[in-house]
N, C-alpha and C positions, 0 to 999 in steps of 0.2 A: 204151354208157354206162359211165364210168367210177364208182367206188364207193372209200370209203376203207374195208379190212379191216383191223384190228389194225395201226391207223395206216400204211398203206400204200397209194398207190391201183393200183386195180388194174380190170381191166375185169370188166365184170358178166357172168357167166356164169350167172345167171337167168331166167328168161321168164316174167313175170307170167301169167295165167289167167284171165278173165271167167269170172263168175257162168252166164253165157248157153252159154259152150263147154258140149258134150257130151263125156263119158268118152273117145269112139273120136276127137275130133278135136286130143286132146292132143298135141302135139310131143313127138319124142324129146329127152332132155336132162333137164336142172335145171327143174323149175315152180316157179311160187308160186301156190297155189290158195287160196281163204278159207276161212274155217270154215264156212261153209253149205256149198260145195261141198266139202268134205270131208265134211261129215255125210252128204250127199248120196250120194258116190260113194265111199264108205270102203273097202270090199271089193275094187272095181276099183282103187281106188288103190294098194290093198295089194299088188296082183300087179306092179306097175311094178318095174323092176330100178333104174330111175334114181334120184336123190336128191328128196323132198321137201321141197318149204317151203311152211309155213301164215302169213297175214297176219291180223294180226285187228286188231278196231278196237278204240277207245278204250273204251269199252262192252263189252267182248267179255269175258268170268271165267277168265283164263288155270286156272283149275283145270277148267272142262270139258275141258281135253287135260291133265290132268296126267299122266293111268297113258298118256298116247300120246306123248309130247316124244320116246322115244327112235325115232320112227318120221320126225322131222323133223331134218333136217341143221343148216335156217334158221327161227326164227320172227321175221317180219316186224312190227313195232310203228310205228303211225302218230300222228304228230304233224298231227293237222289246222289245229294253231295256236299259234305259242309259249308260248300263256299256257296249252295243256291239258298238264297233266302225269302226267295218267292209265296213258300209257304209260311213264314214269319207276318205277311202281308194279307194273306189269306185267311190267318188265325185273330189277326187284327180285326180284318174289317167283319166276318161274321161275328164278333165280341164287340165290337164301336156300333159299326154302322146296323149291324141288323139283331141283333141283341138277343144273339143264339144263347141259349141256358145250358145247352145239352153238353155231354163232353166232345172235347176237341182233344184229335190220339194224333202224338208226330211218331212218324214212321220212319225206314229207312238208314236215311245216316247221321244217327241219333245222339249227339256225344255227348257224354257226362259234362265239361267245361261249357255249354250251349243249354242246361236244361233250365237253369235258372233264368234263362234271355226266353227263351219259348216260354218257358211259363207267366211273364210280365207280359206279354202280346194275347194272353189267351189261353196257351195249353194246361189241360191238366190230367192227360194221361200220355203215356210214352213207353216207345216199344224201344229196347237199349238192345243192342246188337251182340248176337250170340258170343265174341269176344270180347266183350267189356262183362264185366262184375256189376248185375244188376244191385247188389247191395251196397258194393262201392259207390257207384253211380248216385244213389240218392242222395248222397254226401254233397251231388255236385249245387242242390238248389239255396245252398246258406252261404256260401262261400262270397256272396254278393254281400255285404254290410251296408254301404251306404246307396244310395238310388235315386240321382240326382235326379233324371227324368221324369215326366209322366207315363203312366200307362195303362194299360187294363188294369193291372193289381193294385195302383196310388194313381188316381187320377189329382194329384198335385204335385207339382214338379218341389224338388228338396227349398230351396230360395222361398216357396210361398208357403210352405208345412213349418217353415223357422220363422217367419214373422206373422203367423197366425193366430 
């Protein structure tokens, strides 16, 4: 599966994880395991040499992993519906509040007119859904020209970047 990383696609070198997998039946490589199975198998996880990535849902309190971010390469952020924007909040606050470096991937219900808004809160990788044109898509992060707001990507709102 291909993935767009800091606007470029590129192939997925992750391996999602079921709830149901056991510790010992993990693949070597890159995982993506949840936050249950993280609580779950913390210690054994700790000993792996390879990179981790945690997924959590829309519901999930990105501060029960805040003192562990730097234990995660990827934290995965899902979009179960264009209209939840729970993880737009999610991708904020480990960029603001906890000053995660690593990537932040939106999952799910991914739309090309949405990827330039996810990527000002945070993201900069992103999974586009088997029916949309991952190379159309990347189209969708310029279409924004002007950017009145502040945010992760311009922390000055347009009014103080014009009288600066």
């Amino acid at each position: 599966m291909k993935v767009i990383n800091n606007r470029q696609i590129v192939e997925d070198c992750w391996q999602a994880i079921g709830d149901e997998s056991s510790i010992q039946q993990l693949a070597d490589g890159k995982v993506i395991i949840s936050l249950a199975f993280w609580n779950q198998h913390k210690p054994a996880l700790r000993q792996r040499s390879e990179a981790l990535a945690i997924k959590l849902n829309p519901e999930d309190d990105v501060a029960t992993i805040a003192n562990e971010l730097s234990e995660f390469a990827l934290v995965v952020l899902q979009f179960p519906s264009f209209r939840d924007g729970r993880a737009y909040s999610q991708a904020r606050n480990l960029r603001q509040r906890y000053d995660y470096q690593g990537e932040i991937r939106a999952c799910g219900n991914v739309l090309r007119d949405q990827l330039a808004f996810m990527e000002r809160v945070g993201f900069n990788s992103f999974e586009i859904d088997d029916h949309q044109d991952i190379n159309d898509a990347i189209n969708g992060f310029d279409e924004i020209k002007v950017k009145y707001q502040a945010s992760s990507d311009e922390p000055l709102p347009l009014y103080k970047r014009l009288t600066a």
